[in-house]
C-alpha positions as CSV (number, residue, x, y, z in Angstrom):
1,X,-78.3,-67.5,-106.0
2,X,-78.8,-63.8,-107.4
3,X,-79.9,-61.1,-104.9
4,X,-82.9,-59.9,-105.9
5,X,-83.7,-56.0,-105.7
6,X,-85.5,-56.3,-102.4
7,X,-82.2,-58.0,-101.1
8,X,-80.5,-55.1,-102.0
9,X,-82.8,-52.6,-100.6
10,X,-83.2,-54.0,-97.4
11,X,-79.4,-54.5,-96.5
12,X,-79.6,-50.1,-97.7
13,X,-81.9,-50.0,-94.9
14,X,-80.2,-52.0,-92.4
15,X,-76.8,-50.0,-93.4
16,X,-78.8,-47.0,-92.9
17,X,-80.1,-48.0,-89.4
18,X,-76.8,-49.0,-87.9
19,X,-74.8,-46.2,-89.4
20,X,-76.9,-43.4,-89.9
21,X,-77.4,-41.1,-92.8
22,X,-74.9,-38.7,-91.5
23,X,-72.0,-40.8,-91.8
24,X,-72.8,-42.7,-95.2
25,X,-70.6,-40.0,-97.5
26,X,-68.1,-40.4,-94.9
27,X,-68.3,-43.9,-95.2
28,X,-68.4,-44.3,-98.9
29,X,-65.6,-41.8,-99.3
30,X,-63.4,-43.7,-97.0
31,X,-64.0,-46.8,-98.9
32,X,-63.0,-45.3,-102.3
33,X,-59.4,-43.9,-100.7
34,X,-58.9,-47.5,-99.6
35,X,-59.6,-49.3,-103.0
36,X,-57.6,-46.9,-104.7
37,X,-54.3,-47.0,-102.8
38,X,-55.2,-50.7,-102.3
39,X,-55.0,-50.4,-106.7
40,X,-51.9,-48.8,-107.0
41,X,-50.1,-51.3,-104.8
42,X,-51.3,-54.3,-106.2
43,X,-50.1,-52.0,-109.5
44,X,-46.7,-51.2,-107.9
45,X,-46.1,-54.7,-106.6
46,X,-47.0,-56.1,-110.5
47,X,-44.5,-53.1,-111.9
48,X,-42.1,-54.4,-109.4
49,X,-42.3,-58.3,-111.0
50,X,-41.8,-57.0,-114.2
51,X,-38.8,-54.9,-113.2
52,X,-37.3,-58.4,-111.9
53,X,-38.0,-60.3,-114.8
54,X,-36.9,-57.7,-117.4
55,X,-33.6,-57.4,-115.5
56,X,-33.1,-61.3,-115.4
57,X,-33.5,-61.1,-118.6
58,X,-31.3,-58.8,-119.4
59,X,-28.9,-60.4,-117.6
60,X,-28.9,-63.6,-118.8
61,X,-28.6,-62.0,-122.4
62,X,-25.1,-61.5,-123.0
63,X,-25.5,-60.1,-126.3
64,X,-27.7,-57.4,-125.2
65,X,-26.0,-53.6,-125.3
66,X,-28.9,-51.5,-124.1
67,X,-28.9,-49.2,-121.2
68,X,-31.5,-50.3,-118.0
69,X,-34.2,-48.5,-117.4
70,X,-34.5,-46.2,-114.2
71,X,-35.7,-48.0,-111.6
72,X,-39.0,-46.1,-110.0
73,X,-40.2,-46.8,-106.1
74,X,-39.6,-49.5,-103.9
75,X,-36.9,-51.0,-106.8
76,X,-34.9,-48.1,-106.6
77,X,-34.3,-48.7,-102.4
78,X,-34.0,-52.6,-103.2
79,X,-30.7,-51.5,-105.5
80,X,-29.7,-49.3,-103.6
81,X,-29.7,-51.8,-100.8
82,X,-27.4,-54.3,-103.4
83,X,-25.5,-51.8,-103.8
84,X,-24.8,-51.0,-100.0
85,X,-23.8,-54.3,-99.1
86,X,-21.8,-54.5,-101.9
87,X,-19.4,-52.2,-101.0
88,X,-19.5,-53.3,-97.9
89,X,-18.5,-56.8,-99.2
90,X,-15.3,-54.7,-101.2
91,X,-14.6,-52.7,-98.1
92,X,-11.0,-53.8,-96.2
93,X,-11.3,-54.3,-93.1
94,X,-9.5,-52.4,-90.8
C-alpha cells in the first residue's frame, strides 16, 4: 500500500504539532549530519573489506612483485597492532 498525498501531509502536520516549527531546521539538519557520517562508515567499513581481500590476495600470489598500497584509517592501527605484537612475539625475555 502507497501513501497517498494526504498521508503525507497529515503526518507534516502531526510532526509539526509535536515538534514545533522552531525546531524543524534543527531537526532536519541533525538528520542529514547523521546519514552522512552514518555513509562514510558503512564506506570506510566496505574500503576496509577490500583492503583485506586485496592483501589476501596478494599474499597468496607468490609471483606477485608489486609494492602494497598505504593503508588509510582504521587499517593503518590494525597493522600497526600486527606489528606490535609481533615484536613482542621476537622480543627475549628477560
Amino acid at each position: 500500500m502507497r501513501p497517498e498525498p494526504w498521508h503525507l501531509l497529515i503526518l507534516l502536520i502531526v510532526i509539526i504539532v509535536i515538534f514545533g516549527a522552531k525546531r524543524l531546521p534543527d531537526i532536519t539538519r541533525n538528520v542529514g549530519k547523521s546519514m552522512r557520517i552514518f555513509k562514510s562508515e558503512v564506506k570506510s567499513l566496505r574500503d576496509d573489506d577490500d583492503d583485506e581481500d586485496a592483501s589476501a590476495k596478494r599474499t597468496s600470489d607468490s609471483s606477485a612483485t608489486s609494492t602494497p598500497q598505504p593503508l588509510e584509517g582504521r587499517a593503518v592501527d590494525r597493522a600497526r597492532e600486527e606489528q606490535r605484537s609481533r615484536d613482542e612475539q621476537h622480543r627475549p625475555s628477560a
